[in-house]
C-alpha positions as CSV (number, residue, x, y, z in Angstrom):
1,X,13.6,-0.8,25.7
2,X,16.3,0.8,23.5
3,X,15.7,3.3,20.8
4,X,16.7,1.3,18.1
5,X,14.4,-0.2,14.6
6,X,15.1,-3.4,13.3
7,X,14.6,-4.0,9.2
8,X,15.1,-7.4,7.8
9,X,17.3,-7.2,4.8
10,X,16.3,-9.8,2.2
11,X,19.4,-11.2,-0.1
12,X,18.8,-13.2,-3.1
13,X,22.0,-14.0,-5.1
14,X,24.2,-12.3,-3.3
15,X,22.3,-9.2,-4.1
16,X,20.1,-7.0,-1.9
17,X,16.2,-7.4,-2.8
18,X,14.4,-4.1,-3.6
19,X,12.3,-4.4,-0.5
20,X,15.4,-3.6,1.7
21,X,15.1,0.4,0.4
22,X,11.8,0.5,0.7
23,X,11.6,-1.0,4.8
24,X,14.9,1.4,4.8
25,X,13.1,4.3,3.9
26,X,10.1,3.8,5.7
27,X,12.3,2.8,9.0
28,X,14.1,6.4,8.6
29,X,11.4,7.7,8.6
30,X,10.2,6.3,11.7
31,X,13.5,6.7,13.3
32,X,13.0,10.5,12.6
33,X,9.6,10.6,14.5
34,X,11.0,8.5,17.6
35,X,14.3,9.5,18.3
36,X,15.6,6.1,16.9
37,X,18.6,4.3,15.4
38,X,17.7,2.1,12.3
39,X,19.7,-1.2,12.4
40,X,19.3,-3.9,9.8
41,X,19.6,-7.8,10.5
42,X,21.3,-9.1,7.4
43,X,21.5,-13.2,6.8
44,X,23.3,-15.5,4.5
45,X,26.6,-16.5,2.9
46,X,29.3,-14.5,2.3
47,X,27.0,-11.3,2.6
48,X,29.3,-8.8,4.8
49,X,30.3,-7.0,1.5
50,X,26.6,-6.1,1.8
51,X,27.1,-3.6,4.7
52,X,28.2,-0.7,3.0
53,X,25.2,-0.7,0.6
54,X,23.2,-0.6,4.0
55,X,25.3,2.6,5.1
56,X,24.7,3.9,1.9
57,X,20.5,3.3,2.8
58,X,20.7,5.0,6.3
59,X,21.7,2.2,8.0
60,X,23.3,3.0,11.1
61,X,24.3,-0.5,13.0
62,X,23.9,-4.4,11.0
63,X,23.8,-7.4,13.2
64,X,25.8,-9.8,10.7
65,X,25.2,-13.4,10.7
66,X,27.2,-14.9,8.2
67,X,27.7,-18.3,7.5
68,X,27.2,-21.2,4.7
69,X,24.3,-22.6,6.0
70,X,22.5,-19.8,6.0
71,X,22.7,-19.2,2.0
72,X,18.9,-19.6,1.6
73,X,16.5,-18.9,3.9
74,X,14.9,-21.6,6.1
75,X,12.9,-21.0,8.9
76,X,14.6,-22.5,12.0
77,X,18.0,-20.9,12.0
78,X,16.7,-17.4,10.3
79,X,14.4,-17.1,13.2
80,X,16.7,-18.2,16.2
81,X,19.5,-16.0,15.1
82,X,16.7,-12.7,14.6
83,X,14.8,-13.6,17.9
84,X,18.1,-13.6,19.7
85,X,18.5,-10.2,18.6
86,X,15.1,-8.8,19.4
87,X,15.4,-10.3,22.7
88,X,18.9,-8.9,23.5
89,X,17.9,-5.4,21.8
90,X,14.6,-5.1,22.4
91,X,13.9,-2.9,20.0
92,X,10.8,-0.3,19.7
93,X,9.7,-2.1,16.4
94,X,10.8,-4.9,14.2
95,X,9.9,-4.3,9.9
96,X,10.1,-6.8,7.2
97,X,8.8,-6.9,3.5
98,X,5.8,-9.1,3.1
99,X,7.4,-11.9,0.8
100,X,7.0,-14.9,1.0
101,X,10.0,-15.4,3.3
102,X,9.2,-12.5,4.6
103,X,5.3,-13.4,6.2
104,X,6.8,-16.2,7.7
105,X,9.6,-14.8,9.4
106,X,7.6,-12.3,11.1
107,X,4.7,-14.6,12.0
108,X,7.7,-17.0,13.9
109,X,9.4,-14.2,14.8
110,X,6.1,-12.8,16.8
111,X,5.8,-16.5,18.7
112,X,8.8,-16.8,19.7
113,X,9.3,-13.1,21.5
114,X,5.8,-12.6,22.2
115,X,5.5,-10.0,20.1
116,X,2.5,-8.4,18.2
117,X,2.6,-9.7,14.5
118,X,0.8,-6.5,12.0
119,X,0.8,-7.9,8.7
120,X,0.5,-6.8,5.3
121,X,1.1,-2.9,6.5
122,X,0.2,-0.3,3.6
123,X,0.8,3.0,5.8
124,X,2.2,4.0,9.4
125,X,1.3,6.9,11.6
126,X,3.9,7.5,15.0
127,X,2.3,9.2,17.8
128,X,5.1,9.6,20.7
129,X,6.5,5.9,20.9
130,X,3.1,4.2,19.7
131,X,3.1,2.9,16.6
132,X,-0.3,2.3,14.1
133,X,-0.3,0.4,11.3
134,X,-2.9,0.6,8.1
135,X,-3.7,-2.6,6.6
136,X,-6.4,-3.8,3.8
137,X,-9.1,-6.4,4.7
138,X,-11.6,-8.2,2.5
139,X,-9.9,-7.5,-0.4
140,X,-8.9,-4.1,0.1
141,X,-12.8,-3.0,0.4
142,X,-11.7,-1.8,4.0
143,X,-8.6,-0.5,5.6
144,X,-8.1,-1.3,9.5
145,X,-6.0,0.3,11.8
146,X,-4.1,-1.6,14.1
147,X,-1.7,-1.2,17.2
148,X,0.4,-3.2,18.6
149,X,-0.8,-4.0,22.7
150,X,1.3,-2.6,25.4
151,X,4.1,-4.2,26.0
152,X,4.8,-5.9,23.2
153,X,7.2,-5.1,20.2
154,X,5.8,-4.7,17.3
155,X,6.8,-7.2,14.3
156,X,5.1,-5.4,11.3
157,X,5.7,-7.0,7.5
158,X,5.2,-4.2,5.1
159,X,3.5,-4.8,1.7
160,X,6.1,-4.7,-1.3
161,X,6.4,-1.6,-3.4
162,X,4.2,0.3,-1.5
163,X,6.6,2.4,0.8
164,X,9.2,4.6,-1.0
165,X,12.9,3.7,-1.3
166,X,15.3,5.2,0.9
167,X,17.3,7.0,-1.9
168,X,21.0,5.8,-1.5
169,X,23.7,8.4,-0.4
170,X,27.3,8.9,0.6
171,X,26.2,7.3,4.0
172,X,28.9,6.5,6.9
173,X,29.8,3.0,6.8
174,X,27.6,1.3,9.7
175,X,28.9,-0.3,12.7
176,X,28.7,-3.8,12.1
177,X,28.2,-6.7,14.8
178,X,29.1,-10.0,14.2
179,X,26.4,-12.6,15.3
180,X,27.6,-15.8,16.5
181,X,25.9,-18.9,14.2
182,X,27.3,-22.4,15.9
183,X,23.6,-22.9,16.4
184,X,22.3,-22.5,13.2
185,X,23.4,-25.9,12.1
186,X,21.8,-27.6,14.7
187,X,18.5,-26.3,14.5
188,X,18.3,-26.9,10.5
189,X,15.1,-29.7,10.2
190,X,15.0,-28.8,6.7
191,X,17.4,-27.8,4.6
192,X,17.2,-25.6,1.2
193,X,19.6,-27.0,-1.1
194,X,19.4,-25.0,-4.4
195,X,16.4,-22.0,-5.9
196,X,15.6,-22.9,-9.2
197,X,14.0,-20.1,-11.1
198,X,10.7,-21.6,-12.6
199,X,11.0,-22.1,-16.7
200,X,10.2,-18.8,-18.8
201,X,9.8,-16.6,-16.0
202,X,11.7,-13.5,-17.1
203,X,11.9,-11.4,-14.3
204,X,9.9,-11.2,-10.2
205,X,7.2,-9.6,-11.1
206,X,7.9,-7.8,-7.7
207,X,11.3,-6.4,-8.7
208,X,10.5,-5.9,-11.9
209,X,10.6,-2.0,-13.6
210,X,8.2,-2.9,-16.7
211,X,5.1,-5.4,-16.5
212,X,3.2,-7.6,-19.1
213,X,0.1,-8.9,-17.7
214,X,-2.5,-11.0,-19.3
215,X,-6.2,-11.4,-17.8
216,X,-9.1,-13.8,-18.7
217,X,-8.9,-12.0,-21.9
218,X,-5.9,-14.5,-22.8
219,X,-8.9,-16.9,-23.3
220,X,-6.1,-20.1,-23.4
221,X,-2.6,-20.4,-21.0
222,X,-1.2,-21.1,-24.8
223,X,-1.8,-17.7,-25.5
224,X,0.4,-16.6,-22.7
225,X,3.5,-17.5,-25.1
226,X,2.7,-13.7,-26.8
227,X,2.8,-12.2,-23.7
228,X,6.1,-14.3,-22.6
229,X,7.7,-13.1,-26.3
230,X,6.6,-9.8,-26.2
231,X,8.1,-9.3,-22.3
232,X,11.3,-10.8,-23.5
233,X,11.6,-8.2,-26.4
234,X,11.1,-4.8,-24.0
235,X,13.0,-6.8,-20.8
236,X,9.3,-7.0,-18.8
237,X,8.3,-9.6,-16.6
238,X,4.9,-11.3,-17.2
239,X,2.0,-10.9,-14.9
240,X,-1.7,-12.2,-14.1
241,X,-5.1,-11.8,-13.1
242,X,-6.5,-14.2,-10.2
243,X,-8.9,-15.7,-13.1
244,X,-6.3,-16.3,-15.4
245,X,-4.1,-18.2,-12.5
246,X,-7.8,-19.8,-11.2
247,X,-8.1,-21.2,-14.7
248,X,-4.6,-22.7,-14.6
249,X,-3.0,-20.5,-17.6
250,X,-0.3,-19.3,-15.4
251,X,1.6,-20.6,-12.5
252,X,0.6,-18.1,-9.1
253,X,4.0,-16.8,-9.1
254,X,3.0,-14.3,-11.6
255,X,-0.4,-13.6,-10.2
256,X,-0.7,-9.4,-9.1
257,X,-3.2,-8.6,-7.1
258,X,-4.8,-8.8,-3.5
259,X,-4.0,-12.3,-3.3
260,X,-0.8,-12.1,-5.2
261,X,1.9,-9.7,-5.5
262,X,1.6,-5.9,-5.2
263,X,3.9,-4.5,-7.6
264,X,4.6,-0.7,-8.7
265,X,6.8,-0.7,-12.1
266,X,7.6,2.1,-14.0
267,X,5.1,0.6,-16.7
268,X,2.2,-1.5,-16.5
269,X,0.4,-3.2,-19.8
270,X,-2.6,-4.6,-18.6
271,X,-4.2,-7.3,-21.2
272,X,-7.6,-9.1,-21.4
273,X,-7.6,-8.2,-17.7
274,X,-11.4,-6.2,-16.9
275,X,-9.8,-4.4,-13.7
276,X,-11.6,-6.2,-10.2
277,X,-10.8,-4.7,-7.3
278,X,-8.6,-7.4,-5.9
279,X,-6.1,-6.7,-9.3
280,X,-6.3,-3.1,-9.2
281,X,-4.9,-3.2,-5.5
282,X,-1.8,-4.7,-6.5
283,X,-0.9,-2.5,-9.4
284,X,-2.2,0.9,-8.5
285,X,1.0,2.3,-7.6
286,X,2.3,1.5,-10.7
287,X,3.5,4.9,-12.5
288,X,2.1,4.2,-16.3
289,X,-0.5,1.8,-16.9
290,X,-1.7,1.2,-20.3
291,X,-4.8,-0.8,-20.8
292,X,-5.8,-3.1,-23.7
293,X,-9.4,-4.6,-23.8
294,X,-12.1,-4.8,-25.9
295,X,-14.7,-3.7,-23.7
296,X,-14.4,-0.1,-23.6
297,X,-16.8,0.3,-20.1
298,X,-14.1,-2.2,-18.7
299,X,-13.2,-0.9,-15.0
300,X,-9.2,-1.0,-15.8
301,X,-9.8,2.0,-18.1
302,X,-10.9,4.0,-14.9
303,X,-7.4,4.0,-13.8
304,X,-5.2,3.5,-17.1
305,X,-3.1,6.4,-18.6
306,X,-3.4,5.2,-21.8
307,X,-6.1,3.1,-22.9
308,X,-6.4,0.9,-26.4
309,X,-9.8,-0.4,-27.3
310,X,-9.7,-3.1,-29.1
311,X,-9.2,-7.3,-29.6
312,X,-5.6,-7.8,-27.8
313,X,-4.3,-10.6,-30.4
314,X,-4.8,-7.8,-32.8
315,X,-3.0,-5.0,-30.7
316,X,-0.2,-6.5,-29.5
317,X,1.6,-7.4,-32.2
318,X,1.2,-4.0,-33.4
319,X,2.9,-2.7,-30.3
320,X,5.2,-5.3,-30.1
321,X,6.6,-4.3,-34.0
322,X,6.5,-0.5,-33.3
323,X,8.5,-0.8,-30.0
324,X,10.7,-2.9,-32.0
325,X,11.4,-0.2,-34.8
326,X,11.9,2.7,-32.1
327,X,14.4,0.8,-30.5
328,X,16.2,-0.3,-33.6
329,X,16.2,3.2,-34.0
C-alpha cells in the first residue's frame, strides 16, 4: 500500500468548492502523522487550470481527469475514473466532503473497492498507520468512534465546515497525472445537462460567510420574504430550522442542522428559531451568532454572543435600517 492520501476536490463553476481547503487541511495533517503524500482527484471540464490552486493548498500530486462529459457530477463515470485510482494507488485513506455529491461518491466508491465507507466524520485521531474517525449518531446526542477493518482502505466523507482550511501558500506546483476518460462516455446512464440555482436562493448556505436563518418563529413561509430582503441587503444567505422546512416554509436546501447542512460563517442571525439540539449541531462552529426570540429562556440564547429579546418582525427591521445607515456611511 503506498503512502499516499486521496482528497476529492469538488468544482462548481469552474471554481473550487470551500470543502476542498478544509479535506486539504485536514489531509496535511494526516500526511504529517503517517509519513504520507496528499494527492487530490480533481474532475470536470476544462478544470486543469485548477492545479496550481491545489499546489498552493499542499497538494503534492493531482490525478486529472478532464473532459466535457464530466462537467457535472454524475455517478457512473465520477466513480469509475476515482475507483480506478484507488485501485491502482491504493492509498492508506481516501477523504471527501459530505455534500451531497460528496455522500454518494464515497458510499459507491466503498462498493466498488471494498473499502470501509466512515461517514459524516467530525474529528480524526492517527495512531501509527490506523486511522479513527469521530462521528455524531442520534442526532448528535452521541459521538462513536469508528475504524476502518483491516485491510481495507478507508473512504471517510468529512462533515462541511467542521475541519479547518488548509491556509493557501506559495506552494510548488504539484505533479499532475493525466487520467485517461474514453470510458467515461460509455458508462453515462444518466446524464446532467444543466444546475439551475433554485429561485431567490442568494448564496449555499454551506459556502456562505454571513447567515440569515428563520425558525418556527417565522410563523408563515410568506414571512421568509424579510429574511430573503434583509440577506440580500448584508450579501447573507438564508437559512432554516427543521420545523420551519417540516412545515413547508422553506425548500430543505436551506435547512442547517443535523439533518441539513452544518455551516460555520463568520456570522450567524438566528430568528424565531428556539435552539434544538439537532440545529445547534449544525451551526455551532459558527464564529458570531446573534439570537433574536421572544422567549428569553429559549435554548439558542445558551450559545449566542449577542442575544435580542424581543418579537422578530419588530427587530429586524430595526437591524436591517441601522446596518443600512453604517454602511452608507
Amino acid at each position: 500500500m503506498s503512502k499516499e492520501i486521496l482528497i476529492w476536490v469538488q468544482v462548481r463553476q469552474g471554481k473550487l468548492l470551500k470543502i476542498a481547503a478544509e479535506l486539504a487541511g485536514e489531509g496535511k495533517k494526516m500526511c504529517q502523522s503517517m509519513g504520507a503524500k496528499l494527492s487530490a482527484v480533481l474532475i470536470g471540464k476544462e478544470v486543469a487550470g485548477l492545479t496550481g490552486e491545489l499546489g498552493c493548498l499542499g497538494v503534492e500530486k493531482v490525478y486529472l481527469a478532464d473532459d466535457a462529459s464530466l462537467a457535472n457530477y454524475t455517478t457512473e463515470p465520477y466513480t469509475g475514473i476515482f475507483a480506478s485510482i484507488i485501485e491502482k494507488v491504493k492509498p492508506v485513506a481516501v477523504l471527501v466532503g459530505a455534500t451531497f455529491p460528496g455522500r454518494d461518491l464515497a458510499a459507491r466508491l466503498a462498493g466498488r473497492v471494498k473499502g470501509a465507507l466512515i461517514a459524516d466524520v467530525i474529528g480524526m485521531s492517527i495512531d501509527g498507520d490506523k486511522i479513527s474517525a469521530r462521528r455524531p449518531m442520534y442526532s448528535g446526542k452521541v459521538i462513536a468512534e469508528v475504524g476502518a477493518a483491516a485491510g481495507a482502505i478507508p473512504i471517510l466523507s468529512l462533515r462541511p465546515n467542521v475541519f479547518a482550511a488548509a491556509v493557501k501558500g506559495a506552494g510548488a506546483a504539484p505533479e499532475v497525472e493525466k487520467i485517461s476518460t474514453p470510458a467515461a462516455r460509455d458508462s453515462l446512464k444518466t446524464v446532467c445537462r444543466e444546475i439551475i440555482a433554485s429561485a431567490g436562493a442568494i448564496l449555499d448556505v454551506a459556502e456562505a460567510d454571513i447567515i440569515v436563518s428563520g425558525g418556527r418563529g417565522m410563523k408563515d413561509g410568506a414571512n421568509f420574504k424579510l429574511l430573503f430582503e434583509f440577506a440580500k441587503d448584508i450579501g447573507a444567505a438564508v437559512g432554516a430550522s427543521r420545523a420551519a422546512v417540516d412545515s413547508g416554509w422553506i425548500s430543505h436546501e436551506h435547512q442547517v442542522g443535523q439533518t441539513g447542512k452544518a455551516v460555520s460563517p463568520t456570522l450567524y442571525i438566528a430568528c424565531g428559531i428556539s435552539g434544538a439540539i439537532q440545529h445547534l449541531a449544525g451551526m455551532s462552529s459558527s464564529k458570531v451568532i446573534v439570537a433574536i426570540n421572544k422567549d428569553p429562556d429559549a435554548n439558542i440564547f445558551k450559545l449566542a454572543n449577542y442575544g435580542i429579546v424581543g418579537d422578530l418582525f419588530q427587530v429586524l427591521p430595526v437591524l436591517r435600517e441601522e446596518i443600512l445607515k453604517i454602511r452608507a456611511n
